[in-house]
N, C-alpha and C positions, 0 to 999 in steps of 0.2 A: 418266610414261612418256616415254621419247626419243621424238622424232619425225620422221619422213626426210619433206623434201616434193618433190614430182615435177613436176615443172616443167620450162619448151622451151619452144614457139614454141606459135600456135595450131594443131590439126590435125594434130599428129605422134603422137598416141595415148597421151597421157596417161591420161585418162577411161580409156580403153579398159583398160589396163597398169590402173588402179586396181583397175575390177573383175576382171579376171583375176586380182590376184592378192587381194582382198579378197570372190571372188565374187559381189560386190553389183551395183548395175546404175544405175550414177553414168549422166546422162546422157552421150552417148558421137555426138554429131552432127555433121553436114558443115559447119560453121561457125565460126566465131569468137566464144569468148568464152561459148561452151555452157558451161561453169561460171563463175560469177561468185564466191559463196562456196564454201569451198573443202569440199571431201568429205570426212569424216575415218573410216580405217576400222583394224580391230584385226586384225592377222594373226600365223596360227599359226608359227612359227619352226619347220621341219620339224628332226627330233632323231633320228640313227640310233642314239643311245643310250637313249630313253626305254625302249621294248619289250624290251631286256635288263634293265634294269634293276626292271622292272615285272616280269617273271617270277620275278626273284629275290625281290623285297620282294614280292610278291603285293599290292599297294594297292589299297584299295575306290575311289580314285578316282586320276585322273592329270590332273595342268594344264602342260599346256605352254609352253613362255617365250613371248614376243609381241612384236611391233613395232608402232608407230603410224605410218600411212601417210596423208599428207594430198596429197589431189588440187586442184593450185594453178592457176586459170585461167592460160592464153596470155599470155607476153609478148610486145611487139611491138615495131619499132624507136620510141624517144621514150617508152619506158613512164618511164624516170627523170624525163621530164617532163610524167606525168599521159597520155601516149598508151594507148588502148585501156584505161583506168581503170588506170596502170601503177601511180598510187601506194596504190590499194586492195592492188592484187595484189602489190607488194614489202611490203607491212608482213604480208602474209600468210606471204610466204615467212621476214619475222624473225619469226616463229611456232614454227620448227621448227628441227633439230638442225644436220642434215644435210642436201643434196640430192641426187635421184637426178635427173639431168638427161636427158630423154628425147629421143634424134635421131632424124628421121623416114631411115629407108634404104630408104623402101618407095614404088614409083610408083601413082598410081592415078586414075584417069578418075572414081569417085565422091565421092573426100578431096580438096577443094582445099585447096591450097599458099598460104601467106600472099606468097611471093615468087615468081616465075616460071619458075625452072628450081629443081629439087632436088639442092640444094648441103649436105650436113650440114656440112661446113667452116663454112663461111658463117652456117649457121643457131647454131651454137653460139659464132661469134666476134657475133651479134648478142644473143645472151642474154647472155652473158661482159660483152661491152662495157655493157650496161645495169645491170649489176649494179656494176661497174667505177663506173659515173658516176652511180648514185644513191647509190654511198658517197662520192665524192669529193663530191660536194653539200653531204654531211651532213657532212662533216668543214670546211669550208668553210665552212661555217655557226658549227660550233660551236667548231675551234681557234679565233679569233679572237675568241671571247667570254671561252673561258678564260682567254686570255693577258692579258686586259685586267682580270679578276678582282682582287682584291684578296688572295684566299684562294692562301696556295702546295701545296695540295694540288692546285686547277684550275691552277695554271702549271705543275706537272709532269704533270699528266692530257696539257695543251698538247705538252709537250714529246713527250712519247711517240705522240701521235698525229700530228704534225707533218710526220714521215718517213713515216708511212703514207701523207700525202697526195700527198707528192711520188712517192711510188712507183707509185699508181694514177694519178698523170699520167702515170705513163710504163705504164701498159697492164700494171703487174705486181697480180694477184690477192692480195689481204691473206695469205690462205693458204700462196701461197709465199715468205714472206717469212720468214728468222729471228727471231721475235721474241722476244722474254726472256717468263718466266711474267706478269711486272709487267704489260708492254707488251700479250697476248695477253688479260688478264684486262680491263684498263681498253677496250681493242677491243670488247670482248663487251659490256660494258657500254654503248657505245652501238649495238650490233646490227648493226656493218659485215656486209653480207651476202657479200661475198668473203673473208671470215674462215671459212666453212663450209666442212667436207670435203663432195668430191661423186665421184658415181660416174657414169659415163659408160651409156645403157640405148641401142643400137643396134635400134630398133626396125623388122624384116623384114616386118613386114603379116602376111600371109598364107601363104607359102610362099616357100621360096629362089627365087633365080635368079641368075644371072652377076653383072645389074646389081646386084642387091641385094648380094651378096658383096662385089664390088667397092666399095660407098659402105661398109658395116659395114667391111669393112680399111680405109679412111680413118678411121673413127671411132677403132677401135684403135690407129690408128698415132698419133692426135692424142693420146689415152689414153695411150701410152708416154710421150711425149712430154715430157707432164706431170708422171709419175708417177702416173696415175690407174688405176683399173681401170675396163675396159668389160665390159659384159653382154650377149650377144645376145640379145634374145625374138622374139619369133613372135604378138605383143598381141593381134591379131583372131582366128586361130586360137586362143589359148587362153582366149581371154573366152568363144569359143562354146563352148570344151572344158566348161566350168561348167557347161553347161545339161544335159550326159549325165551319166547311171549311171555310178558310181564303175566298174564293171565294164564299158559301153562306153566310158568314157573309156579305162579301160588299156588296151583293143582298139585304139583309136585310134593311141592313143601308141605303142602297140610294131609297127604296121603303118609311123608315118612313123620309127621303129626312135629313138622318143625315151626314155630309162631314166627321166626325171624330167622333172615340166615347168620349162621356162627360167623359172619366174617363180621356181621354189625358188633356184635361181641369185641372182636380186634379191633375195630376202630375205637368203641367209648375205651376200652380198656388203653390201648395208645393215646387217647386225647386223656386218659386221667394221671399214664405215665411222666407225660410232658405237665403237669401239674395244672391241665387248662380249666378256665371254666368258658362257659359263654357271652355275653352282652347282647344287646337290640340296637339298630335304630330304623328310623323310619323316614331319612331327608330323602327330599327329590320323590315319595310316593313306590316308594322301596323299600322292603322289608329284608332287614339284612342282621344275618348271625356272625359274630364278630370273635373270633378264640379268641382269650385275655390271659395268661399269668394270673391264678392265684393270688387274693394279693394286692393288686397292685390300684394304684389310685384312680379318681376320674380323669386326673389329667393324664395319664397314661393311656387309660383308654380312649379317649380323645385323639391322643398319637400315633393309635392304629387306625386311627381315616386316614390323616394327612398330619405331619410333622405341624404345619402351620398353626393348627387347633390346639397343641399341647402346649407353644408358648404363646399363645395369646387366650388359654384356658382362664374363663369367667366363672360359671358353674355349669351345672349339670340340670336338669327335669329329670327326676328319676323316679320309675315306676316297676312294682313287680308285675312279671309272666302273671300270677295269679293273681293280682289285685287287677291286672287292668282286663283279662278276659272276663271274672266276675262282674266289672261294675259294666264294660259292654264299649268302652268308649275312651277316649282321652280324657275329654270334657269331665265324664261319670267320674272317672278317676279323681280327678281334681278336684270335685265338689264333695268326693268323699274323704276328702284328705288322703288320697294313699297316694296322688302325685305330689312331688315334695322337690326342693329346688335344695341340690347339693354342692358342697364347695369344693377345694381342691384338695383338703382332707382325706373325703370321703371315701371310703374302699366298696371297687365294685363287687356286686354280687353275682352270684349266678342267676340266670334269668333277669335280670335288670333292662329295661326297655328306657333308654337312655336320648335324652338332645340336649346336644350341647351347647353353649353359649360364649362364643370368644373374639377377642378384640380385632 
């Protein structure tokens, strides 16, 4: 399974954001460094498709898609160089896919602040910068061993990684760099952590205010900026929301006049991070949501049942989310032509309600 991990600074509401949206109950305290290993939790990918779809196929059972969300202790200035246990915490973060980087936008008299006034600029050009220089470390380390190699598969590894490094001398994120598929795969390989896509999480505490407004539009305007998406949440407020009745929760919510909580926000925005879309199927009388890559073929999604299906992939039955709740049926589907039998060509869709056929 992908993995997004959530990382910032100490004390910006990580922990917190963890359980709110994994409702578990990660330590979440006024100090530094309150998670040391990292928390790792499974969350439901909320789906306004499943319940039409469930009505139509009437299924004895429903699984919904999921993301893997890992809760990454505090970075602090100097983690590239072992500060605040940096180089535990950055091998934690080459663990994971994505990041979701969390900005504290919220004042408060019981959460102390790693740095003295509450700057998110600041806070995220100190994360950024760390991650910046413990990849240029490690390139530093290792172009100059390849180049010295014997072997010309390490002189060209060399070559390709070479301008990465003069790039993060100059403050540019491996990320936004054009790199050829070559150049982006041999990066991966050694786990440059500014090679990750990330999502910007503008963390409000408790309730709005001007001040808060005000630092959350900084964050977004850094987020344009980039090219990034930002997400507002509400982390303390909806960590407590966890602990109510589904029915005073949505008491709650529709009194602060909220239609869904911002953490559903972080999840689609994480699952569009990781470039996912979804798939169907319906074996064994189960309705199941399936994350896919962008992209990628029938037989690939085949692969995500079971390895067996991808190499003995025949074709596909392939149906839209809205063609098959319109016409009310498989059958209906079929007779109206919008079920259709696809080969190993074909690129899934999103919403595609899929069975597969293999040897």
């Amino acid at each position: 399974m992908l993995k997004l991990g959530i990382v910032g600074l100490p004390n910006v509401g990580k922990s917190t954001l963890f359980n709110a949206l994994t409702r578990g109950h990660a330590p979440a305290e006024n100090y530094p460094f309150t998670t040391i290993e990292p928390n790792v939790g499974t969350v439901t990918v909320p789906d306004a498709r499943i319940e039409p779809l469930a009505a139509v196929l009437h299924p004895a059972k429903i699984v919904p898609a999921h993301l893997e969300f890992v809760d990454i202790a505090g970075l602090v200035r100097g983690a590239h160089k072992g500060e605040g246990l940096g180089n535990q915490f950055l091998s934690h973060i080459r663990d994971v896919t994505a990041l979701i980087h969390v900005v504290r936008c919220f004042p408060s008299g019981d959460v102390a602040h790693v740095s003295a006034e509450l700057d998110p600029l600041s806070d995220i050009e100190t994360i950024h910068t760390e991650l910046m220089l413990a990849d240029l470390a490690l390139l530093e380390k290792n172009v100059p061993r390849l180049k010295k190699s014997n072997d010309k598969n390490d002189q060209h590894k060399a070559a390709l990684l070479e301008p990465l490094a003069a790039a993060l001398s100059e403050g540019k994120p491996i990320r936004s760099l054009p790199l050829s598929e070559e150049a982006a795969q041999v990066a991966m390989e050694y786990g440059l952590l500014t090679q990750r896509r990330e999502l910007y999480v503008a963390n409000l505490g408790e309730s709005p205010s001007d001040l808060q407004e005000q630092l959350a539009r900084k964050v977004e305007a850094k987020a344009r900026e980039e090219g990034l998406e930002c997400v507002r949440v509400f982390g303390r407020m909806e960590a407590e929301l966890n602990d109510l009745s589904e029915e005073d929760r949505g008491a709650f919510m529709k009194d602060l006049g909220i239609d869904e909580p911002t953490t559903a926000r972080v999840i689609h925005a994480g699952f569009h991070l990781l470039g996912l879309i979804v798939f169907y199927t319906t074996e064994s009388n189960i309705l199941q949501a399936w994350p896919l890559k962008s992209g990628r073929l029938a037989p690939e999604a085949a692969g995500q049942i079971h390895s067996d299906m991808q190499k003995g992939f025949i074709s596909a039955d392939v149906v839209s989310t809205g063609d098959l709740v319109r016409t009310g049926s498989m059958a209906n589907a079929r007779s109206h032509g919008c079920l259709r039998q696809e080969g190993k060509h074909y690129e899934v869709r999103d919403g595609d309600v899929c069975r597969f056929h293999f040897a």
